[in-house]
N, C-alpha and C positions, 0 to 999 in steps of 0.2 A: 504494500500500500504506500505513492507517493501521495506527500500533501503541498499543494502548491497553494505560494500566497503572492497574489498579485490584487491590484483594486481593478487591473480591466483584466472584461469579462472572457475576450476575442482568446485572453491570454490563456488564463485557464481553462479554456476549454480545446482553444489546440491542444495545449501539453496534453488534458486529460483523453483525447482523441489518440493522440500519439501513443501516450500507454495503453490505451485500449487495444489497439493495435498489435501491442508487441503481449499480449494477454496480460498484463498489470493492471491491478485496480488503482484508482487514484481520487483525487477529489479537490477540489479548489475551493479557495478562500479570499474573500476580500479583508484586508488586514484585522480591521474593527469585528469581523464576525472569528476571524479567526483567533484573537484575542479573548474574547469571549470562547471559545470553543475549547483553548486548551488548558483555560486554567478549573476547566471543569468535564474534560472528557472525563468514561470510561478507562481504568487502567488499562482494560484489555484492549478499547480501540487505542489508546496512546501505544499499547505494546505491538499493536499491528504494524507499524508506522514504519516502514523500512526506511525514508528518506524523506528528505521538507527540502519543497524548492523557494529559494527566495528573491523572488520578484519586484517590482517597480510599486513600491507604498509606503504613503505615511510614517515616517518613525521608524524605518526598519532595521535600524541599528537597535531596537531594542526588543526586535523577535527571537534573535536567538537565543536571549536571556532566558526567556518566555519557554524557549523552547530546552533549554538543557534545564530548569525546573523542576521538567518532568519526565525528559529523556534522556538518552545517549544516542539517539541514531543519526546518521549525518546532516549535513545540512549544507544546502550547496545555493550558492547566491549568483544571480543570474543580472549580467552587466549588458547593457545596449553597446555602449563608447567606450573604448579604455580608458584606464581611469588609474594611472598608478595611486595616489592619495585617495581614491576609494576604496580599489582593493585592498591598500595597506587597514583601512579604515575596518573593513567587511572581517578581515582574518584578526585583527585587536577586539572584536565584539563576541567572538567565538565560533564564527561559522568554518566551515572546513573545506570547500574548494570556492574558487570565484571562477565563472566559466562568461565566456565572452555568446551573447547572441547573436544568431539564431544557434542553435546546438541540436540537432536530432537526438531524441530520447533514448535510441542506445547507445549513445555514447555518456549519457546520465548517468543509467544504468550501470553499463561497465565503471565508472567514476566513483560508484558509490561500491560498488563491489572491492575494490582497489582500497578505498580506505578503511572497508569491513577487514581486507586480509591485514591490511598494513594494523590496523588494531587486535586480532588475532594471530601474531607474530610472523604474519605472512604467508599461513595454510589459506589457500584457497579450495579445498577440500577435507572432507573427517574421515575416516576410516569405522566402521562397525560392523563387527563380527568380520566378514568374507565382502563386505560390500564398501564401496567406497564412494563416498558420497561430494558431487561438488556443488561449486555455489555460482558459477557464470556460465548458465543455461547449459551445460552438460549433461547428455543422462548417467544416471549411474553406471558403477561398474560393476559387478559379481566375480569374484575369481577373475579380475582382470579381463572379463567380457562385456561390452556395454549393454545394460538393460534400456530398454528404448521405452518411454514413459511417456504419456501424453502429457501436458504442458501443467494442468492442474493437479495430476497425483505427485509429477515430479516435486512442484513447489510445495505439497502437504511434507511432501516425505524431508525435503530439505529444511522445512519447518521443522518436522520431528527432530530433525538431527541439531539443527542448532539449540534444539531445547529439551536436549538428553538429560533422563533422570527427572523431568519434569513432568507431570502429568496436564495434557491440554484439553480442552474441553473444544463440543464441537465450536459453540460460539467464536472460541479464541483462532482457529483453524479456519471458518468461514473468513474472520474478518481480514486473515492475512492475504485470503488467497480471490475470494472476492471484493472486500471494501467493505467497514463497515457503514457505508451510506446506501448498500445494494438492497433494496429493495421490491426487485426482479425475479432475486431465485431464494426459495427455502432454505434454511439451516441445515434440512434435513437431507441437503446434495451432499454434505459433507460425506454420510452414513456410506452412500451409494461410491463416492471416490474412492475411502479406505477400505471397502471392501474388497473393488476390482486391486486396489495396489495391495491389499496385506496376500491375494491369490496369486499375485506375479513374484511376490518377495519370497512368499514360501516355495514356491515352485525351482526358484532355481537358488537359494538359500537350506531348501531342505528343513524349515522351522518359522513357525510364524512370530518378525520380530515385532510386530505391534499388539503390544499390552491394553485390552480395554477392560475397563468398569461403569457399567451401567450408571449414569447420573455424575460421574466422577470425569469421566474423558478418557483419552488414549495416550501413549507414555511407548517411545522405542525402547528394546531391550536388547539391550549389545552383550552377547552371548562369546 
């Protein structure tokens, strides 16, 4: 889930176009709603949030404040004109790349991937069990064989993996992988994802590595 803040509208709605595109949920904000938004989200929609783009608003030197408050996830600020004393300005307020516009949304993406690894000591992949799991649209591997996964179970299961030992609920799962603004498809797509992928995992894993509890959620098990 990216959250883009801009006060025009042309703005966030391309980017959110763009991610739609590339199967990412996203959602756009005009500054003042989005200030209101995050100092009262949901944990779990705050925990969806893979990345916040920052746009052309009001006061934006003091979004990202706003925004590490209640997260850690990156934040990428978004320039028309260069501007060396802006971007000096943008990287002093805490935000974490400055990218010059127009920028096509997979190279966001990759962007934000890059300072995911650079914060994880530079694994751009996890290892569990026999499987090996990446995180810049790769499918997995099995015994060094690539599992071929369609674009939504891939992103469940690369969820589970970055939230190993945690147990996630469907809600928390929908929100990453749909948006929690989706109000198009039931929760209960989730059920029907993990099912098709816990039958693909076990099939060439040999053991089923997703752990569910009724009312509780589902939790990977690295055996």
């Amino acid at each position: 889930m990216f959250v883009i803040i801009d006060d025009r509208e042309m703005v966030t709605s391309g980017y959110a176009s763009g991610f739609s595109r590339e199967g990412v949920p996203s959602i756009g904000f005009r500054a003042p709603e989005f200030k209101d938004w995050v100092g009262t989200a949901a944990e779990t929609d705050i925990g969806a949030v893979e990345a916040f783009l920052l746009g052309s608003c009001d006061e934006r030197e003091t979004v990202p404040k706003l925004i590490r408050d209640r997260c850690s996830a990156p934040v990428i600020a978004l320039n028309e004109k260069p501007s060396l004393e802006q971007t000096l300005g943008l990287f002093a307020v805490g935000v974490d790349d400055v990218v010059r516009q127009p920028i096509h949304v997979r190279e966001i993406i990759a962007r934000v991937g890059a300072i995911q690894r650079r914060a994880n000591s530079g694994d751009d992949s996890t290892v569990v069990s026999n499987m090996r799991v990446f995180f810049d649209g790769r499918d997995p591997e099995v015994n060094g064989t690539p599992l071929i996964l369609p674009r939504r179970e891939r992103r469940i299961l690369e969820y589970m993996v970055k939230n190993q030992n945690r147990r996630l609920t469907k809600e928390q799962i929908f929100d990453f992988v749909y948006g929690f603004c989706n109000d198009e498809v039931e929760v209960s797509v989730v059920e029907s994802h993990i099912s098709k992928l816990r039958k693909k995992l076990r099939g060439r894993l040999g053991f089923d590595p997703i752990d569910s509890k009724r009312y509780i959620g589902y939790m990977l098990v690295n055996k």
